[in-house]
N, C-alpha and C positions, 0 to 999 in steps of 0.2 A: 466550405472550408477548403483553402489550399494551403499546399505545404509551400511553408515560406522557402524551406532549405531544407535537405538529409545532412546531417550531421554528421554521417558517417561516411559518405563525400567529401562533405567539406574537412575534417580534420581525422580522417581514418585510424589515425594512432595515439591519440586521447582515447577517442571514443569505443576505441576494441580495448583500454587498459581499464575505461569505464565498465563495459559490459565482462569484463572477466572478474574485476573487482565484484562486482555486484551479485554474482553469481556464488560469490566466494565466501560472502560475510558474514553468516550466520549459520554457522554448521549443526549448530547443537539442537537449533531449535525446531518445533515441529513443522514438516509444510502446512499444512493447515490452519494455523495458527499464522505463519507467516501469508497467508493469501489474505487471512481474513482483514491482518495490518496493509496490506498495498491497496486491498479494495476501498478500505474507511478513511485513508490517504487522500486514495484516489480521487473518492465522495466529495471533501472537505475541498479539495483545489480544483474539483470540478475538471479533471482529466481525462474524456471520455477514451481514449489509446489507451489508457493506464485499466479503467474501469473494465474496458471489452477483454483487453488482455487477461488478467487478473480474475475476473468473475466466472471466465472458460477455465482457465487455469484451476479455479477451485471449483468448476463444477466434476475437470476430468481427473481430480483427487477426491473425489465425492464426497467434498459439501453439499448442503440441501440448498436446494432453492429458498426454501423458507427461512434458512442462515443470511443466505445471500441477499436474500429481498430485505430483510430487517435489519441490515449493518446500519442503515441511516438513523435508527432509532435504538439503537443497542442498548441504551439504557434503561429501559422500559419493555424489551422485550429480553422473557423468561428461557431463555435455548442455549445462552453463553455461561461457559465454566466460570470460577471465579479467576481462575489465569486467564481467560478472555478477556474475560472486562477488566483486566488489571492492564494487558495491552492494551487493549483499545483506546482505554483512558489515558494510556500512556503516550498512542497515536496522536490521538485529540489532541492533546495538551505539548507537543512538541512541533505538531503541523502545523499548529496557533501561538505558537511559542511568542509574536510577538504581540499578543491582547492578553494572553491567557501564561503563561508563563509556564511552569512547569511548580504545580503544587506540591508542597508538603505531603497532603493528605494522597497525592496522585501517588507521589515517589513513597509513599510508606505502601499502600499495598502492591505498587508492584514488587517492592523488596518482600513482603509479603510470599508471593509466589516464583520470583525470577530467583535463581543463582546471582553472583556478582557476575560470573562472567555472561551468563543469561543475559543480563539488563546491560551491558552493554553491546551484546551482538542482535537483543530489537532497537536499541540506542542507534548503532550505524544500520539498521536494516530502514526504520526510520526516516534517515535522513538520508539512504539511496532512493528509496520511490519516491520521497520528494524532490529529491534530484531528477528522479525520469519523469515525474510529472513535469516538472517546468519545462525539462528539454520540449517535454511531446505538444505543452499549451503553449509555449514559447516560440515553437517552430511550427506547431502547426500539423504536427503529426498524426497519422492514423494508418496505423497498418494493420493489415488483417480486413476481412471480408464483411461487409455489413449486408445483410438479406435485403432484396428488394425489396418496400412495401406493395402490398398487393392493393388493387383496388376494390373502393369500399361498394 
């Protein structure tokens, strides 16, 4: 993989209005919670920058490994609160927004456990990491260190 472009090169002041937005959006909610939505994002659009970032990010807020390894099957696996899996679902269902739509049944339990103003600040948290996802598969991005593999 090479980087097609930095973004942050090329158009410096979108991209710093992008990253302070982003940073900005979701005050009320937990980090935790918010790692676990960038990682399942991330999963679903296949963003390995987004993934490597995000899975460190929640491991150095101490998420379990065993959280982190099972976001690809979260519905089936017994570790997530019911406010998780109301996000998650919620993740799913707006990252797929154009096969899957946004259910009824999705938007009734996140209303369920969200505030109004809750559901709308994982609403735009949402639709920033799929924003950074596309920049980083779109461009070609990867920052951060990936370990040598060592020989077998």
């Amino acid at each position: 993989m090479t980087q097609r472009l930095d973004p942050f090169a090329a158009a410096p002041a979108p991209m710093k209005l992008w990253l302070d937005m982003s940073a900005k959006i979701a005050p009320t909610l937990e980090h935790s919670l918010l790692e676990l939505v960038k990682i399942r994002a991330s999963q679903i659009n296949g963003c390995a920058n987004c993934l490597n970032m995000h899975t460190a990010d929640a491991r150095k807020a101490g998420e379990s490994e065993q959280r982190i390894y099972l976001l690809s099957a979260w519905h089936e696996a017994p570790c997530y609160s019911s406010r998780e899996r109301a996000a998650l679902a919620w993740t799913d269902a707006l990252t797929l927004v154009s096969t899957v739509r946004a259910p009824d049944a999705v938007y009734q339990a996140l209303a369920a456990e969200f505030t109004e103003q809750e559901q709308v600040e994982l609403t735009l948290m949402i639709n920033v990491i799929n924003g950074w996802n596309r920049l980083a598969v779109g461009f070609d991005l990867f920052y951060g260190q990936v370990p040598a593999r060592e020989a077998a």
